[in-house]
C-alpha positions in Angstrom: 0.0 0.0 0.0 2.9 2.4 0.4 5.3 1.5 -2.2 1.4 2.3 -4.1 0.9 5.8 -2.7 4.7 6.8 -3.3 4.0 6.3 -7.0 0.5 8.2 -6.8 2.2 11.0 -5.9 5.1 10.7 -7.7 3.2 10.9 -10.7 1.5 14.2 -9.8 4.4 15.7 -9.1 5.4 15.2 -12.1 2.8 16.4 -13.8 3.1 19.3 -11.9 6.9 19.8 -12.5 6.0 19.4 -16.4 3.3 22.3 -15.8 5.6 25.2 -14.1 8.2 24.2 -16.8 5.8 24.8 -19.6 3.2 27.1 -18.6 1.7 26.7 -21.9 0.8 23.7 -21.8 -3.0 23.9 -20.9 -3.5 26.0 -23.7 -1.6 23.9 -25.9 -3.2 21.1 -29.0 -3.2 17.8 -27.6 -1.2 17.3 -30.5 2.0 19.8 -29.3 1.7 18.5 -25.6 5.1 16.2 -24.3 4.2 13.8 -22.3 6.2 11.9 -20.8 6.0 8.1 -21.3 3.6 6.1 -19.1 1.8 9.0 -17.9 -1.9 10.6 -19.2 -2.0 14.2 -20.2 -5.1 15.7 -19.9 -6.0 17.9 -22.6 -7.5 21.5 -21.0 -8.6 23.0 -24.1 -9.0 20.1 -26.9 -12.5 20.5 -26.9 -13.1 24.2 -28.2 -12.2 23.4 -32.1 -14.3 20.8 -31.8 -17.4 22.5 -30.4 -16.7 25.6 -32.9 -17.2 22.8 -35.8 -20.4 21.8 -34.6 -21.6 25.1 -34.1 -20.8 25.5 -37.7 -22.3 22.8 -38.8 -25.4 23.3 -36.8 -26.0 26.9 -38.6 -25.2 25.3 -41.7 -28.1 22.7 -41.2 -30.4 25.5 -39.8 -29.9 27.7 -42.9 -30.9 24.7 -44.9 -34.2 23.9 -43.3 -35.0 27.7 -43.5 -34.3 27.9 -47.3 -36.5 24.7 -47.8 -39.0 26.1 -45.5 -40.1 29.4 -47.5 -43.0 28.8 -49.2 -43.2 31.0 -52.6 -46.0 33.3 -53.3 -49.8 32.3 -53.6 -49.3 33.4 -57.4 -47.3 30.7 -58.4 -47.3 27.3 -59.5 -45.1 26.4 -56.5 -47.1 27.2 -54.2 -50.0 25.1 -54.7 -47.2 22.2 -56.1 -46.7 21.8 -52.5 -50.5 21.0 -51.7 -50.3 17.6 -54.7 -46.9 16.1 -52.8 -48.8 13.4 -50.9 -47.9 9.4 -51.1 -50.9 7.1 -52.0 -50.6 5.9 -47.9 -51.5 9.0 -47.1 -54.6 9.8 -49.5 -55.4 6.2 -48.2 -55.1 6.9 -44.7 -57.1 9.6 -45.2 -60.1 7.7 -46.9 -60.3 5.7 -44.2 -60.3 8.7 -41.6 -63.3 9.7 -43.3 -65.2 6.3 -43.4 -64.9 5.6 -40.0 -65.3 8.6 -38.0 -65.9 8.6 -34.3 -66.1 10.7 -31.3 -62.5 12.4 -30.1 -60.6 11.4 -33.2 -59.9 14.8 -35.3 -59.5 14.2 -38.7 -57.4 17.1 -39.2 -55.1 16.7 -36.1 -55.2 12.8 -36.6 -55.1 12.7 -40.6 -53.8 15.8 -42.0 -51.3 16.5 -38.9 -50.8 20.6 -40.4 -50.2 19.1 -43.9 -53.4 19.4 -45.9 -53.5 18.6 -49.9 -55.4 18.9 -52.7 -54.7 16.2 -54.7 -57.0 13.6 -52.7 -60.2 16.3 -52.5 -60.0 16.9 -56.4 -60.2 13.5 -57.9 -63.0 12.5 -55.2 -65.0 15.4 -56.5 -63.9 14.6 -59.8 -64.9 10.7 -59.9 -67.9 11.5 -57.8 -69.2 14.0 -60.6 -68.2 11.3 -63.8 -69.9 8.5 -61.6 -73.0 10.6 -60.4 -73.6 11.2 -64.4 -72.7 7.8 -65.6 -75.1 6.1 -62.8 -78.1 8.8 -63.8 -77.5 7.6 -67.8 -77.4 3.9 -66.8 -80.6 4.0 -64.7 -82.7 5.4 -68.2 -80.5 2.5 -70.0 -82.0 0.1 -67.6 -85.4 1.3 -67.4 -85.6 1.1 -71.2 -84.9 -2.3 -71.0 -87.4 -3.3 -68.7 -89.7 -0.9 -70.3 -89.6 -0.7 -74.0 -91.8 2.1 -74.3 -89.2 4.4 -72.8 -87.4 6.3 -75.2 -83.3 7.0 -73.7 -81.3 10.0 -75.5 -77.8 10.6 -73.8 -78.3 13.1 -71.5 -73.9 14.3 -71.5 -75.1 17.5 -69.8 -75.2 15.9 -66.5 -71.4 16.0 -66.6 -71.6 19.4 -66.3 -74.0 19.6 -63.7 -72.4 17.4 -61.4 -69.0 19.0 -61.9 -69.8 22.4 -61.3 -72.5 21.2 -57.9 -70.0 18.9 -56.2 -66.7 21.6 -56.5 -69.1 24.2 -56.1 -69.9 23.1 -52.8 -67.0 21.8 -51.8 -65.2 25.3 -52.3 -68.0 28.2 -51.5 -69.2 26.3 -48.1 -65.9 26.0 -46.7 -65.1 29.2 -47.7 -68.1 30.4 -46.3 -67.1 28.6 -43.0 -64.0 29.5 -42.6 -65.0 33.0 -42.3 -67.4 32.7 -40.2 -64.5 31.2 -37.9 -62.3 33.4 -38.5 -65.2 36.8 -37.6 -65.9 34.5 -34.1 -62.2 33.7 -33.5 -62.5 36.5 -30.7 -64.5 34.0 -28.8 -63.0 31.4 -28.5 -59.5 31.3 -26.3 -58.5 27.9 -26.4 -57.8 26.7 -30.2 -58.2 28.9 -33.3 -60.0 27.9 -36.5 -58.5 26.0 -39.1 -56.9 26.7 -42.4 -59.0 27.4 -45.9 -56.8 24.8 -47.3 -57.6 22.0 -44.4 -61.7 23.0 -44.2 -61.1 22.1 -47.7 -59.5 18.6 -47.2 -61.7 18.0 -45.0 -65.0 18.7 -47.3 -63.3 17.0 -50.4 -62.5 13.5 -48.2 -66.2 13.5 -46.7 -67.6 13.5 -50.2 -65.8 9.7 -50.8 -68.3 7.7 -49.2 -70.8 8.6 -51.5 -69.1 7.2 -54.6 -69.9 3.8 -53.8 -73.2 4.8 -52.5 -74.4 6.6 -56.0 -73.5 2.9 -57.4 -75.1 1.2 -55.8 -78.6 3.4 -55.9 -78.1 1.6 -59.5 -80.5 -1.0 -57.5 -84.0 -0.5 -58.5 -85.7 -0.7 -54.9 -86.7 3.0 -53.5 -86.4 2.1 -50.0 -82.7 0.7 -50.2 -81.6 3.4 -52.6 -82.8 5.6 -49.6 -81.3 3.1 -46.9 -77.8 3.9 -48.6 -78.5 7.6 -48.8 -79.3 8.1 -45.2 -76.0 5.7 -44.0 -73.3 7.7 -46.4 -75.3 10.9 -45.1 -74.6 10.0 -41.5 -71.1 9.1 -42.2 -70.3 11.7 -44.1 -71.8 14.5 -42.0 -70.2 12.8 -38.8 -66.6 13.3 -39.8 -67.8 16.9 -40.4 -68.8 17.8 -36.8 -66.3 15.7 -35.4 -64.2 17.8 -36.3 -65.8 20.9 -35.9 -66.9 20.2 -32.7 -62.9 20.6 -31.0 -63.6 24.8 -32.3 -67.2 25.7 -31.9 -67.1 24.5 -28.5 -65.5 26.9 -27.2 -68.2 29.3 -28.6 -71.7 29.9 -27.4 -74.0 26.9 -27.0 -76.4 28.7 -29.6 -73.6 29.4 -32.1 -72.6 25.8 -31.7 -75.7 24.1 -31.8 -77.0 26.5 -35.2 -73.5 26.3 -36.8 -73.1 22.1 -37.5 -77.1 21.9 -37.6 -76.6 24.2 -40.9 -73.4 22.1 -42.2 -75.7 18.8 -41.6 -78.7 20.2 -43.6 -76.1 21.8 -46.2 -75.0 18.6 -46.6 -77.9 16.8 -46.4 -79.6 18.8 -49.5 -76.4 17.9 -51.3 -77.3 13.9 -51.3 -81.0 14.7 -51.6 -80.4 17.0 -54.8 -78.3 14.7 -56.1 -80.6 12.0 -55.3 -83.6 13.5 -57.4 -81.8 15.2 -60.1 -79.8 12.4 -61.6 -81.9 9.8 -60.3 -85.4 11.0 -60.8 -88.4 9.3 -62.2 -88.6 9.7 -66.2 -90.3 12.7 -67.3 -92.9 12.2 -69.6 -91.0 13.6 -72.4 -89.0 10.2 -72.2 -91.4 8.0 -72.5 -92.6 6.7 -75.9 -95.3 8.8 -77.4 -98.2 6.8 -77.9 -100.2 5.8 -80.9 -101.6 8.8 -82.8 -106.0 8.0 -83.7 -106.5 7.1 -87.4 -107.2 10.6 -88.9 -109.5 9.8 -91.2 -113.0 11.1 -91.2 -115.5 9.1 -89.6 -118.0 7.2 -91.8 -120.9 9.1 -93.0 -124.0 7.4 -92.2 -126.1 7.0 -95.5 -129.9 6.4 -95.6 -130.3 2.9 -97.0 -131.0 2.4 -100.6 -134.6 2.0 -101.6 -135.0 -1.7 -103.0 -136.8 -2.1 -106.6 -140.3 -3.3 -106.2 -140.7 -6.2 -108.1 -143.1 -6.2 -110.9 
C-alpha cells in the first residue's frame, strides 16, 4: 500500500513539475503537448475546435431547413405544387379517416397533422361527378330495357352539372365557414379555427363515401336506394362535426348548436339533390309517345237504298 501511494504522488508531481516548466501547456493542442511516457496528459482545451465545428455545422443545417421552409408566393405554381406532394398511404389513410369517424378522433389533427392537400379532395370530387352522371345515364338504360316504351337520349349534360354542384360546394361552403370562424375567433381562447386549405381537405374527403353509394342506388328498390342515402349521409356528415366540434365548442352553445345543424342540412340537401336530379323518375318527355288515332273522317251514315219493287 505504500510502495502504491509513493508512485501516486510521484506521478502528480510530475505532472506538476512538467506544468511550471511549460506554462503553456494547458492551452496547448493535444497534438504539441510532451508527455512523458507512461503518464496521461489531460487535454485542457482540446475540446473548443471541436465544439466551434459543430456550431458551424449546426448553422449550416439551420440555414438549410429555412431555405427549404419558405413557401413562394400564392401566385405561383409552387405554391400550390406543395398541396399535390402526398404518397398514395396517405390519401389512403385519409379515406379511411373519413369512413370511420368517431367521437374524439380529429381528422385534421389525426389525418392531415398541419399538412393538408389537394390532390386527394379533387379526384373525389372529380370521380364522384363522372360517376353521379354515368349512374343517372345507366338508370334510363335500364329502365328502357325493362320498359320498352321508354325512349333514352344521352343526356352528357349531367357531366356538367355534377361537376360544377360537387366543386361548387366543396369550395363556396368552406369558404363560407371558414370565415365565419375566423369573424368568431375573438370567442373562442382555447384553439383557433382551421386553415382554408384544411376545411377544404376536410370537405373534399367527406364526399368519398358517396361514390360507392351513388353505385349502388343503380339497385332499382326505393327504399334501399334511400337506406344507402341516409347511412353515407350519416357518415359523411359525422366526420364533419367531429371535427368541428374541437372549435365551436369553445363558442356559445347557440352558435354551436346552429352552426353544425346548418353544415348537416347543407349537406344533407347535397345527397337529396343529387338524389332527385340524376336519379329521378322519367319525365314524360321520355317515354314513348303513344299511338296517334286514325285521322281519317269518320263514316258518313247513308240512308239505305230503296230496294226495286218487283213487278
Amino acid at each position: 500500500m505504500a510502495a502504491a501511494d509513493e508512485l501516486a504522488f510521484h506521478e502528480f508531481e510530475e505532472a506538476s513539475n512538467l506544468l511550471a516548466e511549460t506554462p503553456d501547456a494547458a492551452t496547448a493542442s493535444g497534438s504539441d503537448q510532451l508527455t512523458p511516457q507512461g503518464h496521461v496528459a489531460v487535454v485542457v482545451d482540446s475540446g473548443g475546435s471541436y465544439g466551434a465545428e459543430e456550431e458551424a455545422e449546426e448553422s449550416d443545417r439551420t440555414a438549410l431547413l429555412q431555405e427549404e421552409k419558405q413557401q413562394p408566393g400564392f401566385w405561383t405554381f409552387g405554391y400550390y405544387q406543395s398541396f399535390f406532394d402526398v404518397d398514395t398511404s396517405q390519401v389512403l389513410d385519409r379515406i379511411r379517416g373519413s369512413l370511420l369517424p368517431r367521437p374524439g378522433h380529429n381528422f385534421v389533427r389525426h389525418h392531415l397533422r398541419n399538412r393538408p392537400d389537394l390532390y386527394g379532395p379533387f379526384w373525389i370530387c372529380a370521380t364522384l361527378a363522372f360517376v353521379l352522371a354515368v349512374t343517372g345515364n345507366l338508370t334510363l338504360v335500364l329502365a328502357q330495357r325493362r320498359d320498352p316504351s321508354i325512349h333514352y337520349s344521352p343526356q352528357f349534360h349531367k357531366v356538367t352539372v355534377a361537376g360544377v354542384t360537387i366543386y361548387c360546394y366543396v369550395w363556396l361552403v368552406p369558404l363560407a365557414l371558414w370565415g365565419f370562424l375566423r369573424w368568431r375567433k375573438g370567442v373562442r381562447e382555447r384553439m383557433g379555427p382551421y386553415t382554408f386549405l384544411e376545411t377544404v381537405c376536410v370537405y373534399g374527403y367527406s364526399l368519398f363515401v358517396f361514390i360507392p353509394t351513388v353505385v349502388l342506388w343503380l339497385i332499382p328498390v326505393p327504399w334501399l336506394q334511400w337506406l344507402f342515402g341516409a347511412l353515407a349521409l350519416a357518415l359523411s356528415a359525422a366526420t364533419l362535426v367531429f371535427t368541428l366540434w374541437p372549435v365551436v365548442r369553445e363558442d356559445t352553445r347557440l352558435v354551436a348548436a346552429v352552426l353544425l345543424s346548418t353544415v348537416v342540412l347543407l349537406h344533407a340537401l347535397l345527397a337529396v339533390g343529387c338524389k332527385f336530379y340524376f336519379f329521378r323518375p322519367l319525365p314524360l318527355e321520355h317515354l314513348a309517345p303513344p299511338l296517334q288515332a286514325s285521322s281519317l273522317p269518320p263514316k258518313l251514315l247513308l240512308p239505305p237504298t230503296p230496294r226495286a219493287k218487283a213487278t
